[in-house]
Structures are given as C-alpha cells and as structure tokens.
C-alpha positions as CSV (number, residue, x, y, z in Angstrom):
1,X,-22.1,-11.8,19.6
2,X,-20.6,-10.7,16.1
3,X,-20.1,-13.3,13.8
4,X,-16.6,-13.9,13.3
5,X,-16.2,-13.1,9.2
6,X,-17.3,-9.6,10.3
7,X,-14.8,-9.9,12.9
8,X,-11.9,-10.7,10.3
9,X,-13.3,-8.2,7.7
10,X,-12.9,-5.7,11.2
11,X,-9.6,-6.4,11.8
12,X,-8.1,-6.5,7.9
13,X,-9.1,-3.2,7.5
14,X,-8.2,-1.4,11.1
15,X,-4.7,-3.3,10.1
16,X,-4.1,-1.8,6.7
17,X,-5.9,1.5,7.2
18,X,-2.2,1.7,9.3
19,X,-0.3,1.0,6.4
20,X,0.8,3.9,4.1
21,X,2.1,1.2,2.1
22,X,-1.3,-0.6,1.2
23,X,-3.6,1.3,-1.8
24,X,-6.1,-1.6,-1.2
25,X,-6.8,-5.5,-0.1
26,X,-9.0,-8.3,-1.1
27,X,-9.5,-11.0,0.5
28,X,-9.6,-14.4,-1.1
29,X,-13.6,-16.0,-1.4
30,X,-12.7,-19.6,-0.6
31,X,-16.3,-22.1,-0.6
32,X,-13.5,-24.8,0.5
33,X,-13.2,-22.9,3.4
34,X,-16.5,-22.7,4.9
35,X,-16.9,-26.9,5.2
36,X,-13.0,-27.4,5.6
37,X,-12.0,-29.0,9.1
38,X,-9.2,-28.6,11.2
39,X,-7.3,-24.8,11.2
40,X,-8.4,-22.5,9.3
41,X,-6.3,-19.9,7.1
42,X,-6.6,-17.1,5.0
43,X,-5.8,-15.8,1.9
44,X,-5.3,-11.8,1.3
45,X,-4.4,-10.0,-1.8
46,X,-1.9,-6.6,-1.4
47,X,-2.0,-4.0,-4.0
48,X,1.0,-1.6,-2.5
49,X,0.9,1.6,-3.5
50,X,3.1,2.3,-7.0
51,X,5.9,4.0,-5.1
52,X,6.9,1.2,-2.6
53,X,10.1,-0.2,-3.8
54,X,9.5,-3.8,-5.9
55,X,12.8,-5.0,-4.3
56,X,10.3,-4.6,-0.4
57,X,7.5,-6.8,-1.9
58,X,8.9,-9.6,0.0
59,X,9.7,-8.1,3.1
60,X,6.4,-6.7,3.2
61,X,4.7,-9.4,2.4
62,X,6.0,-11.3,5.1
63,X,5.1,-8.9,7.2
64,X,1.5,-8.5,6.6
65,X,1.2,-12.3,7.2
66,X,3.0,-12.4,10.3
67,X,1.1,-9.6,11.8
68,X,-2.0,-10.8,10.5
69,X,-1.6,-14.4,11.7
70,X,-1.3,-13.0,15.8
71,X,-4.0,-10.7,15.0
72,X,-6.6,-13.1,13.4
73,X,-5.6,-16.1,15.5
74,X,-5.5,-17.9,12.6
75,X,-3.1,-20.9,11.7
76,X,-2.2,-19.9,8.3
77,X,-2.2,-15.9,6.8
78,X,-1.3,-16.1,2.9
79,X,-0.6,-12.8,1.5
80,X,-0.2,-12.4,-2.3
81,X,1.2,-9.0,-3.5
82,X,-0.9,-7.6,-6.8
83,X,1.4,-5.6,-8.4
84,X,3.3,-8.3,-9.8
85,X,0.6,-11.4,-9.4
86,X,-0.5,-12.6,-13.0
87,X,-3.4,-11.1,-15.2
88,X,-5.3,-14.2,-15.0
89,X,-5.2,-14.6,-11.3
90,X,-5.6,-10.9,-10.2
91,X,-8.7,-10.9,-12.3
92,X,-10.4,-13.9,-10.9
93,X,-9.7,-12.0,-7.4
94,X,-11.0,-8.5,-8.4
95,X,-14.0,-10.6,-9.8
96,X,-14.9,-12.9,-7.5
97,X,-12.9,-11.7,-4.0
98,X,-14.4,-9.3,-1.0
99,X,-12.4,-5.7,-1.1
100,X,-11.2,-5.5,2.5
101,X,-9.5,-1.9,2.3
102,X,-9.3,1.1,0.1
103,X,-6.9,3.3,0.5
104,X,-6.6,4.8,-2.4
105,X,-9.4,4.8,-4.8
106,X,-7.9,5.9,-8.0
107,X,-5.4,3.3,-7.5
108,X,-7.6,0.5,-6.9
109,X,-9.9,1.8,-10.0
110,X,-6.8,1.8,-12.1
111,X,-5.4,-1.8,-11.2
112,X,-9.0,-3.2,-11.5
113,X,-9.3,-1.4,-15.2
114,X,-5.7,-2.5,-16.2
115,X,-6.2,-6.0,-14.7
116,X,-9.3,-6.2,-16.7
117,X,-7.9,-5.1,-20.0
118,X,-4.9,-8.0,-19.4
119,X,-7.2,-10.4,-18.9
120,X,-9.1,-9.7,-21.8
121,X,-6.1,-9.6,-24.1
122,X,-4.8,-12.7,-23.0
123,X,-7.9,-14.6,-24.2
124,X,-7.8,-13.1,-27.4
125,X,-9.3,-15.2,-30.1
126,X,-8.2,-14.4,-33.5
127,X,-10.1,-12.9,-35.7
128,X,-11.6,-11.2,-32.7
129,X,-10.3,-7.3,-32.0
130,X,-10.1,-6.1,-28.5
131,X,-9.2,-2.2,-28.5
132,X,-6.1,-0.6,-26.7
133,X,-7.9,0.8,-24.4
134,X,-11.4,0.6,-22.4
C-alpha cells in the first residue's frame, strides 16, 4: 500500500500539471501536523504564472482549494497565492516547504532568487551592505 503523503504529493501535482495557470506549488511542511488529532488539512502555496490577471488571484484561489479538498479527502485545503504573499513568509516556504509542481522552471528560479533577495533586504542591519542584486 502507498503511504498516503506520497499519495497527496501524487495528486497535487497530476492536479496542477492541468493548470496553465500554475508556474509552481509548495506545499506547507507542518511538524504540528504529523501528531495533530482529529481532521487533517493542508496548506499549499500558488505561484501563478506572471500573466494571470491579479484581479483572478481570488477566484483562483478558491478554486484550487475547493478542488483540492474533494480530491484529497481532506477537511481543510488552504491555498496561499505567492505572487502577492509577503517576503518574509514566501521565504520561510521556499526554505523550509516540499515543491509539489514545476511548471515553469525559470519562473520558479526567478521568484525563489527575488524572494530571497527581499528577504535579505528586509533584515538589513545597518552598517551592513547587501548588493542590488545576487
């Protein structure tokens, strides 16, 4: 029998290799999670592809939890969009969260760099000089 978080992985990237809209996903590494009683959820992050519309990231969002939650059989889906998530948080995801889909590697490359250089500007010390660019 297959173990079920190779199961989810399975089934988070069948569902967004169907989405033109998706460049990659992460999902959310929660340690709560694996003693944590009662339903279980889970927590995905979006990075759409720099042409969708920002005025859809809701809709789509939506969406992708709604579909995910009958597809997982899981009580709770929560999707986060990237493209407009904060430095701190997108970095602690690209860090420490499992990539569940590439779609587009030069995208994903490029958030990851830029999400990276954010987070390093916004803990800035002074007298400390971080260059432009990496």
């Amino acid at each position: 029998m297959e173990a079920p978080q190779k199961s989810v992985e399975k089934t988070l990237a069948r569902f967004f290799a169907g989405r033109g809209d998706v460049a990659a996903a992460y999902r959310f590494v929660d340690a709560h999670q694996i003693h944590r009683r009662g339903p279980s959820y889970v927590d995905i992050g979006v990075l759409l592809h720099p042409l969708v519309d920002h005025i859809r990231y809701e809709e789509i969002r939506l969406e992708i939890a709604e579909v995910l939650h009958v597809e997982l059989c899981t009580a709770e889906v929560r999707v986060l969009i990237l493209n407009d998530a904060s430095a701190n948080l997108c970095f602690d995801l690209v860090r420490q969260g499992e990539v569940v889909y590439t779609g587009s590697a030069e995208i994903q490359r490029d958030f990851e760099g830029r999400v990276q250089a954010e987070f390093l500007r916004s803990i800035d010390m002074p007298g400390r000089h971080l260059p432009d660019s990496f």
